[in-house]
C-alpha positions in Angstrom: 99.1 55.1 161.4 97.3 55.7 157.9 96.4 52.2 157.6 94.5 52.9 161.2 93.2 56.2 160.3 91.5 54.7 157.1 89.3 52.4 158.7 88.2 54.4 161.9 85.9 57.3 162.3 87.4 60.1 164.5 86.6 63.7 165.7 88.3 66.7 164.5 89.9 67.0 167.6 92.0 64.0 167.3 92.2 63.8 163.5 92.5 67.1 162.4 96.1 68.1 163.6 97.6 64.8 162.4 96.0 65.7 159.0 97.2 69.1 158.7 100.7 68.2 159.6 101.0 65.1 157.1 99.4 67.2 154.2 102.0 70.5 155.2 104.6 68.0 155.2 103.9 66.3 151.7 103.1 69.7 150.2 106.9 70.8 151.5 108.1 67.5 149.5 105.5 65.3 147.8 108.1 62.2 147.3 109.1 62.8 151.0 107.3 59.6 151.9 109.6 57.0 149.3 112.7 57.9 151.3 112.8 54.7 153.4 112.6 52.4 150.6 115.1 53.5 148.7 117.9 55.2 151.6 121.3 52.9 151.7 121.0 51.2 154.5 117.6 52.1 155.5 113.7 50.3 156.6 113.9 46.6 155.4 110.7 48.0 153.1 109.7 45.0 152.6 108.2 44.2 155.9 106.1 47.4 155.3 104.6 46.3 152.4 101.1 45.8 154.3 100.5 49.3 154.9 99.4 49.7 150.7 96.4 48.9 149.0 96.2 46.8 146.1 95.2 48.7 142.4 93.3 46.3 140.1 96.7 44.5 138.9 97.4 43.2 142.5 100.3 45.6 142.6 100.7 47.9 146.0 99.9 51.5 146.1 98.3 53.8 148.6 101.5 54.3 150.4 101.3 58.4 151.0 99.6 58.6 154.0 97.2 61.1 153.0 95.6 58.4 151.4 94.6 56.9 154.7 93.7 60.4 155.8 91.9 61.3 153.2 89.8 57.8 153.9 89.3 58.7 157.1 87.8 62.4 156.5 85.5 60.3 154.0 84.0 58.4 157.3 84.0 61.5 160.1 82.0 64.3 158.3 82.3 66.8 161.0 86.2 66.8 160.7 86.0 66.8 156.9 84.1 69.7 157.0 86.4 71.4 159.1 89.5 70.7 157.5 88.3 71.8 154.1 86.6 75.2 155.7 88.3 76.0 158.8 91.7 78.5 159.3 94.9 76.9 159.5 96.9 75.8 161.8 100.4 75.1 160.6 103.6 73.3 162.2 107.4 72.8 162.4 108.7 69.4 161.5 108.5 68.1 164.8 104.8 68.9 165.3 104.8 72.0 167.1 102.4 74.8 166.3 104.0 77.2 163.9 101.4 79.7 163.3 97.3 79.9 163.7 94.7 81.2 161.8 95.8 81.1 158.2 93.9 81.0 155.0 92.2 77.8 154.0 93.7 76.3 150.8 93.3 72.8 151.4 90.9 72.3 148.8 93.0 74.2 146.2 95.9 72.0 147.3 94.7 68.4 146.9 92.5 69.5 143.5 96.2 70.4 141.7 96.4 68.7 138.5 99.9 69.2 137.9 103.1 67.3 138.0 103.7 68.3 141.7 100.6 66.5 143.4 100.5 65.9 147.0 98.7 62.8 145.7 101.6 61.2 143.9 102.3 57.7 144.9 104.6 55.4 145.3 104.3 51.6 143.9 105.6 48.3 145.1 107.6 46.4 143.2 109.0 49.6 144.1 110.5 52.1 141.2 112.0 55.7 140.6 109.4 58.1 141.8 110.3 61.8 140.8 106.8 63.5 141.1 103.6 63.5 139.1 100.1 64.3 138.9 97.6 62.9 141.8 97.5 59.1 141.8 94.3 57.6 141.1 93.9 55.4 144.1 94.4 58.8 146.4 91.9 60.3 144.0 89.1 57.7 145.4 89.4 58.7 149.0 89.8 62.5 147.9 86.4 61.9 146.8 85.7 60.4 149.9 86.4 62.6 152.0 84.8 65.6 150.1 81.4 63.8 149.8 81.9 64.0 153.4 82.7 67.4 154.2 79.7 68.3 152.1 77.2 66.3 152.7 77.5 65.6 156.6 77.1 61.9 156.1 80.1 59.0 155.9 80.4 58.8 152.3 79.4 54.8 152.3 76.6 55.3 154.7 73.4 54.7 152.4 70.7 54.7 155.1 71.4 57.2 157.8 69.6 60.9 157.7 71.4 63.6 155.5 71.6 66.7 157.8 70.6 70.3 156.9 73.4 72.4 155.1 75.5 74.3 156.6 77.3 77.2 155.7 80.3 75.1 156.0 79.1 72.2 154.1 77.9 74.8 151.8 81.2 76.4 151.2 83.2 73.0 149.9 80.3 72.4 147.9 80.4 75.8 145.9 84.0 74.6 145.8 83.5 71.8 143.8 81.2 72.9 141.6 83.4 75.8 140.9 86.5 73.7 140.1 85.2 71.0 138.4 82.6 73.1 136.1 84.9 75.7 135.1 88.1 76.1 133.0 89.7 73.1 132.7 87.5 71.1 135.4 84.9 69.3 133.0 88.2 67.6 131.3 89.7 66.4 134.6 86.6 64.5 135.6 85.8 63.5 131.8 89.1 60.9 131.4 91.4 63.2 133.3 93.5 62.9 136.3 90.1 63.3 138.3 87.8 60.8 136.9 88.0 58.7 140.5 85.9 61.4 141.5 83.1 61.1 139.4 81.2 58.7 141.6 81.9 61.3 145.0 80.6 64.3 142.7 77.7 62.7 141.6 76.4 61.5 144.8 77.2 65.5 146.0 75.5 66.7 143.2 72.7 64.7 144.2 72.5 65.5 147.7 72.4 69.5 146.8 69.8 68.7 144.0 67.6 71.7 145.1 70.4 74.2 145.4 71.4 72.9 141.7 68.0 73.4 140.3 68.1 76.8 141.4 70.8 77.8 140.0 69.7 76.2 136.7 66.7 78.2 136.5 68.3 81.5 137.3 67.3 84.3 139.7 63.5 82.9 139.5 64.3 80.4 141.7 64.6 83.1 144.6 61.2 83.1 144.3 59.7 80.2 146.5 56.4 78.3 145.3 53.9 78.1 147.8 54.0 74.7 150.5 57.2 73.6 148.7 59.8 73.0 151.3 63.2 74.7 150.6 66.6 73.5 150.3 67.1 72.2 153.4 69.6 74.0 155.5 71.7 77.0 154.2 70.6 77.6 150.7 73.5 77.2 148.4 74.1 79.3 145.0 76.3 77.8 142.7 77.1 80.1 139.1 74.7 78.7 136.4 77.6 77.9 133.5 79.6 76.2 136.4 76.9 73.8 137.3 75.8 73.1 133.1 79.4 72.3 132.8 79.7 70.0 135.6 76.4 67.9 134.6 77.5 67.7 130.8 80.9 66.1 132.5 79.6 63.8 135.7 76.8 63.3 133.4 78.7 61.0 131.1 79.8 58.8 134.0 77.6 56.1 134.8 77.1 56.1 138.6 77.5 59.9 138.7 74.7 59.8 136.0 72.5 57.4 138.0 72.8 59.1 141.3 71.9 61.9 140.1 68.6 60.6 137.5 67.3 59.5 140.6 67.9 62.1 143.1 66.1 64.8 139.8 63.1 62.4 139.8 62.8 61.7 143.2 63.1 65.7 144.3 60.8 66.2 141.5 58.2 63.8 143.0 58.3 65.5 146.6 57.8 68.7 145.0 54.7 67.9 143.0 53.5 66.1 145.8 53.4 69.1 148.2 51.8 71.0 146.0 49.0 69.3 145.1 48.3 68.5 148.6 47.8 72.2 149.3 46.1 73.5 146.7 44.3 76.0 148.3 47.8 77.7 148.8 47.8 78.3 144.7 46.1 81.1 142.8 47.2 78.9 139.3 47.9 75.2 140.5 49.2 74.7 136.9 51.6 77.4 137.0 53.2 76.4 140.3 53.2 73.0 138.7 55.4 74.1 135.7 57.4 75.8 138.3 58.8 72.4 139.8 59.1 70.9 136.1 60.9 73.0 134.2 64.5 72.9 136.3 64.1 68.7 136.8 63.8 68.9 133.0 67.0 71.3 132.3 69.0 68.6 134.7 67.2 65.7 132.5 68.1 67.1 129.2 71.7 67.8 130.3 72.9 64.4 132.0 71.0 62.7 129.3 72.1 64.2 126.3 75.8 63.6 127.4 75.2 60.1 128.6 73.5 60.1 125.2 76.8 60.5 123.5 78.9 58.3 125.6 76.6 55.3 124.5 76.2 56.0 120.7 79.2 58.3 119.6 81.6 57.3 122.0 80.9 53.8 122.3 82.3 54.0 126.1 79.0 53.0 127.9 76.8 49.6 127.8 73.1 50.0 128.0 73.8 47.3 130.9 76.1 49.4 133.2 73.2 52.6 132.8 70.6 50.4 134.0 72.5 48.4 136.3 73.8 51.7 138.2 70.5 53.1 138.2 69.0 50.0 140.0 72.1 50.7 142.6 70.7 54.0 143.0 67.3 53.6 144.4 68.2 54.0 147.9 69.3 57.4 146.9 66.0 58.9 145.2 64.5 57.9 148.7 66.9 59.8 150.5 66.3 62.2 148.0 63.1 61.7 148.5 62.8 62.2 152.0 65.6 64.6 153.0 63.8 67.3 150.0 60.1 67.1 151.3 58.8 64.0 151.6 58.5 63.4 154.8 56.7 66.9 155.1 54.1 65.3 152.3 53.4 62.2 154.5 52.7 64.5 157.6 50.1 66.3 155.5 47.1 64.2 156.4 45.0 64.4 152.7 48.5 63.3 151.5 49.8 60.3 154.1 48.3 57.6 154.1 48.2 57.3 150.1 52.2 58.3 149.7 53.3 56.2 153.1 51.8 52.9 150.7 53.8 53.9 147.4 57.3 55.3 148.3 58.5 51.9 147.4 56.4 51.8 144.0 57.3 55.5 143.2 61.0 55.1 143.8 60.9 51.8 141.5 59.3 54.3 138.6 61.6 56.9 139.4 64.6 54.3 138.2 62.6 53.1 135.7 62.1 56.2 133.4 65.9 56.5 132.9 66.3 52.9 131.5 68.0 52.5 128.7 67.2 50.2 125.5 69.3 51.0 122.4 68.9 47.2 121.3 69.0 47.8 117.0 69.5 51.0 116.9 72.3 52.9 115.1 75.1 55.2 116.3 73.1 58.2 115.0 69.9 57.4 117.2 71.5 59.3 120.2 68.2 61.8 120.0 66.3 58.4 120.2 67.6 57.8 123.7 67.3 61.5 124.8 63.6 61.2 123.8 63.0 58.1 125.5 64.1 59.1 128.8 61.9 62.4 128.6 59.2 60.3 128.1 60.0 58.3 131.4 60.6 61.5 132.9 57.5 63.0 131.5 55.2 60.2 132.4 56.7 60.3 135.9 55.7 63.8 136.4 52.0 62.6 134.8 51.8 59.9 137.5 52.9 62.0 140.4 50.3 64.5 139.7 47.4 62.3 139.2 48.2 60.3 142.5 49.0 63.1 144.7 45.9 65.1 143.2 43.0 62.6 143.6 44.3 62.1 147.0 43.7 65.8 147.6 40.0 65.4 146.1 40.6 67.1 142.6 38.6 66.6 139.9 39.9 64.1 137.5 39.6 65.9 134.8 41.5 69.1 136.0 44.2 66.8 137.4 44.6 65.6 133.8 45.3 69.2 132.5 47.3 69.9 135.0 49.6 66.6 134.2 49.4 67.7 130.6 50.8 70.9 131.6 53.4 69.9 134.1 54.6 66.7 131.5 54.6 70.0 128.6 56.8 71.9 130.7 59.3 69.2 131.7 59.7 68.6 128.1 60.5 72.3 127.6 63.5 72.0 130.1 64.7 68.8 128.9 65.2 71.0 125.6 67.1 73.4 126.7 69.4 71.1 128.7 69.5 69.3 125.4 70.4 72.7 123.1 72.9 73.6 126.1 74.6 70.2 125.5 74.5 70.7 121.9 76.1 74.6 122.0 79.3 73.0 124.3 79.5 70.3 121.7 79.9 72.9 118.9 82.2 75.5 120.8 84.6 72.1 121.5 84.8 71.3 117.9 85.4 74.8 117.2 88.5 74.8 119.4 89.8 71.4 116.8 
């Protein structure tokens, strides 16, 4: 049945009971599921080899079933959500209902690092299994099925409409961020036993881009800016050291690091964009400029500052993969893009017809600015590629302004000073993402 489950979409209905029992049973026993292969006498396990999935040395794994289940959460959202949120329902052995409405600890559960993971696997050619930490091809569809949960949307569905928040999806968000950018959290994602879900947490990061600035900026951003659309959905507050944590890790992971470069840009382009198309709404159109800035920067200053050190100190990253993940990533600054205030700039009518005609253009800048070139440059130049990409991100914010404001009928030499101001105040945030970056690398050498 897991092999089924991983491929189908299903309702909660259906999916959820099955899920619960599996995941009460492995928690009871996590090797439960190796007992036919090995039982004197038992299932000719070779015929069953079919149900695994292959790792990247052809062997088998993927034989807990959870790891089909865990797939299958990743492509029905509305059951993910629920499974991660709702109260539990648990069951005997033989799938009757034991008890109802219990406390939620899925999450908890399935995010265990230790040597008693409901994600240990099993491997064919088979051997000894005695426990262990979660396998890293259930790790993948863990991922899966949280991007899911929290974001409403299949995680491989790259064109359909994001759907508000809601307090639901909220709740396995916060989560996330609180387990993966506290204590030992960074570590697990940064080469630990939860890298596989770099790529998941990235793309969620980037789908709760608003809600992350926020909580970047601090109990400011409670105060809206005039005709800037807000989160959309349930707003969603995430502690400020949790989510500076979790950047610094995700942000030395390539795709994580590309998804969310383009979903800053993008937000930050559909920000800008609203507010210079009602300016009348502003009593300082500058100020309310550097309001929209300032966060994007502190996000830019953080992810690039560690992917900074991935490329020159830790010589783990190629200028190639960067660039090539963040050409993979322009679909995502458009959902970005539109699901963050967009669309509300094309309905404005000084703003439509101009922004309808460069979405395409503006998304192609948006990955542009965070291209890397580190051709001749030594292992100390790190800063180089921190400044480089604030100047993309700074002449992004320059362009955005002057497009959006001459559409609006500004005068071009205001709109100038106001991209002066806006670029000045970017480049303020990037340096405290940059100084933040540089405080965790001191307090970790400390700790040597």
């Amino acid at each position: 049945m897991a092999n089924l489950l991983r491929n189908g979409t299903y309702d909660a209905h259906f999916l959820n009971p099955i899920a619960a029992h599996v995941t009460q049973l492995t928690q009871e026993n996590p090797t439960r599921w190796e007992v036919p292969a090995y039982r004197s006498g038992g299932y000719p396990f070779d015929e069953f080899k079919f149900i695994g999935q292959p790792d990247k040395d052809g062997n088998l794994k993927g034989f807990n079933p959870l790891s089909g289940i865990l797939d299958a959460f990743g492509h029905s959202p509305e059951a993910a959500t629920k499974f991660f949120n709702d109260p539990v329902t648990t069951y005997n052995p033989d799938g009757s209902v034991k008890s109802t409405g219990g406390q939620n600890t899925y999450f908890k559960l399935f995010t265990d690092s230790g040597n008693n993971s409901v994600l240990v696997d099993m491997n064919y050619p088979l051997r000894p299994l005695e426990g262990g930490p979660a396998d890293p091809n259930n790790v993948g569809p863990l991922g899966h099925a949280l991007e899911a949960a929290a974001t409403g949307r299949a995680w491989d569905d790259t064109e359909g409409k994001c759907p508000p928040h809601t307090a639901e999806m909220s709740s396995v968000m916060q989560q996330v961020v609180g387990r993966f950018g506290n204590g030992d959290g960074p570590s697990l994602l940064h080469g630990g036993v939860f890298s596989g879900l770099n790529g998941s947490v990235g793309n969620m990061t980037a789908n709760y881009i608003a809600d992350i600035e926020n909580s970047l900026e601090g109990p400011g951003a409670k105060e809206r800016t005039p005709g800037v659309a807000p989160a959309p959905g349930v707003a969603t507050e995430f502690a400020q050291k949790d989510v500076q944590r979790l950047l610094l890790a995700v942000g030395r992971d390539t795709d994580a690091y590309a998804s969310i470069a383009t979903a800053q840009q993008a937000y930050q382009t559909a920000q800008i964009q609203q507010v210079m198309a009602r300016p009348e709404l502003h009593k300082d159109l500058g100020m309310s400029i550097e309001n929209v800035t300032k966060p994007g920067g502190i996000v830019t200053g953080l992810i690039t500052s560690a992917m900074s050190d991935e490329i020159f100190h830790n010589h783990a990253v190629s200028d190639q993969e960067v660039n090539d993940a963040i050409d993979a990533k322009k679909d995502i600054a458009k959902t970005v893009w539109d699901y963050t205030g967009g669309v509300a700039a094309e309905k404005i009518p000084k703003v439509g017809g101009l922004i309808n005609d460069q979405v395409d253009e503006i998304m192609t800048n948006v990955a542009n600015s965070y291209h890397v070139d580190t051709t001749n440059q030594a292992a100390d130049d790190a800063g180089t590629k921190v400044a480089t990409s604030v100047t993309g991100s700074q002449q992004a914010v320059v362009d955005a302004v002057k497009s959006a404001g001459r559409d609006a009928g500004l005068d071009p030499n205001y709109l100038s000073e106001l991209a002066r101001q806006g670029s000045a105040s970017l480049d303020a945030g990037c340096n405290t993402g940059h100084r933040l970056f540089q405080q965790q690398q001191a307090a970790a050498a400390a700790k040597e």
